[in-house]
N, C-alpha and C positions, 0 to 999 in steps of 0.2 A: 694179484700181480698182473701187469698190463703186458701184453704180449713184446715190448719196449724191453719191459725189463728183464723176462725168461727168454731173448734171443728171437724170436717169433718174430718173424715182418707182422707188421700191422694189418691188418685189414680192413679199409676205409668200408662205411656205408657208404649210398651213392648218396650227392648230394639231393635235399629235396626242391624241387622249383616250385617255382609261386605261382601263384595260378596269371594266368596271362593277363596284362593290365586292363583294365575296363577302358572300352572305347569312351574316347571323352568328348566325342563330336556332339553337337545339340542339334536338335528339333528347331528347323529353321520357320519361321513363321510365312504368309502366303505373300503378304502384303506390307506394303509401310505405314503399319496404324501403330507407332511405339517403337519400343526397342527391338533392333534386330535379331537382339542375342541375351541371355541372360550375362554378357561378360562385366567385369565389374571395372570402372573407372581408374582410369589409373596413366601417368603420363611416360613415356618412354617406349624405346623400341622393345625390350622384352615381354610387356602385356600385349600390343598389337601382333607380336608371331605368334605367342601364346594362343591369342582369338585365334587366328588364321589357321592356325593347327586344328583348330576344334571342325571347324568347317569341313563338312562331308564334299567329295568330287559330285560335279566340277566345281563349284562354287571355290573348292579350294585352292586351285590352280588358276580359277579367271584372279580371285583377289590377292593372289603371290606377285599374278604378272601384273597386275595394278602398283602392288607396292614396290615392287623389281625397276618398273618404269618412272614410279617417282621419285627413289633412290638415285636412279641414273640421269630424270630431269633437274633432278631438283640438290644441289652438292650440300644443304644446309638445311636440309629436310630435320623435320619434328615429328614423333609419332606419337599418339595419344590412342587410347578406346575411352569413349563416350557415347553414354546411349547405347551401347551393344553394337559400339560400330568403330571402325580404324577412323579414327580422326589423323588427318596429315597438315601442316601448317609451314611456313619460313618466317621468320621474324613474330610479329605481332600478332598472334590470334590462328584459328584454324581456320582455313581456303576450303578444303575437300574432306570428303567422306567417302569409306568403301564400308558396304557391308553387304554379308550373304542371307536370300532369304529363298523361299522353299525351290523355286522354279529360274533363279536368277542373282546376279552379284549388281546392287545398286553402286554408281559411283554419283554422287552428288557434289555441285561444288556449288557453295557458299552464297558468294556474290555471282550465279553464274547469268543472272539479265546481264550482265558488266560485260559479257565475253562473246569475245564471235566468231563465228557464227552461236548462239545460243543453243546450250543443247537441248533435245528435244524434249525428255519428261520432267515435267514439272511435280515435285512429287506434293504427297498429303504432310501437315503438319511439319515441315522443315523450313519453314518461312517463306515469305510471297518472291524473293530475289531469288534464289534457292531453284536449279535446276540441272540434270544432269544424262545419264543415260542409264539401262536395263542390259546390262550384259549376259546373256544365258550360255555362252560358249568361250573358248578362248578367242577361238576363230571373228568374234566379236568387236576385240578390240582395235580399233583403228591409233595405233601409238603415233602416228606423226600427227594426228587431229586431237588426242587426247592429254599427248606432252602439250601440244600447243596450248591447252586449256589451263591444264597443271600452271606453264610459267602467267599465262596471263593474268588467273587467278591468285597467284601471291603477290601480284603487281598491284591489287584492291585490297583495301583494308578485311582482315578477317573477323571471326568472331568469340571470342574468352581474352580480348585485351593480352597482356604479357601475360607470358608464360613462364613459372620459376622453374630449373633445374635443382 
């Protein structure tokens, strides 16, 4: 008979909790030889927060306010991860790239010889036009020079052709 049925208030066990979630942040790599991240390819804004979340401080707050800034530059922004990294685009094809790696948050834009003033690292393996900057802090980013690049960079054609929703 259940204490329900002999008039007996109940007595709850406590409930049991789960063991607390596994940190899902990755092992950022040192340099740009590959993929930034093991994140896996996928187009839309919920895989690029996703990555972004994984990302350990500061890496994860310089590439929020990376993507915070392209939102705000950009009204018709696209978001992708490709290669372990936030791919960003308007219209035809992806302009920029943010990714974190062990000491630093790469942004790369696409066509950036097209842009001026050029910015300064040219990185390994991301194509000969392809150039950008190494952000290790927030305090880093210069937003009235880097929106500036955002818009001039979707003004040149980007690279993956149309993109289907």
């Amino acid at each position: 008979m259940s204490s329900r049925e002999n008039g007996e208030p109940e007595v709850r066990q406590p409930t049991r909790r789960l063991a607390a979630p596994v940190d899902a942040t990755i092992t950022l790599p040192e340099a740009m030889t590959g993929r930034a991240s093991p994140a896996k390819a996928a187009v839309g804004d919920k895989p690029v927060f996703a990555y972004l979340a994984t990302l350990p401080q500061p890496q994860r707050g310089i590439a929020e306010a990376v993507d915070a800034l392209a939102a705000k530059a950009l009204p018709a922004l696209q978001r992708s991860v490709k290669w372990g990294m936030a791919y960003y685009g308007v219209g035809d094809g992806w302009c920029f790239s943010c990714g974190g790696f062990a000491s630093h948050v790469k942004l790369m834009f696409v066509n950036g010889t097209a842009l001026k003033p050029i910015p300064p690292v040219t990185p390994v393996g991301m194509g000969k036009a392809t150039r950008g900057v190494e952000l290790e802090s927030i305090d880093d980013i210069d937003e009235a020079r880097i929106t500036d690049w955002m818009k001039q960079v979707t003004s040149v054609p980007g690279v993956g052709g149309a993109r289907k929703h």
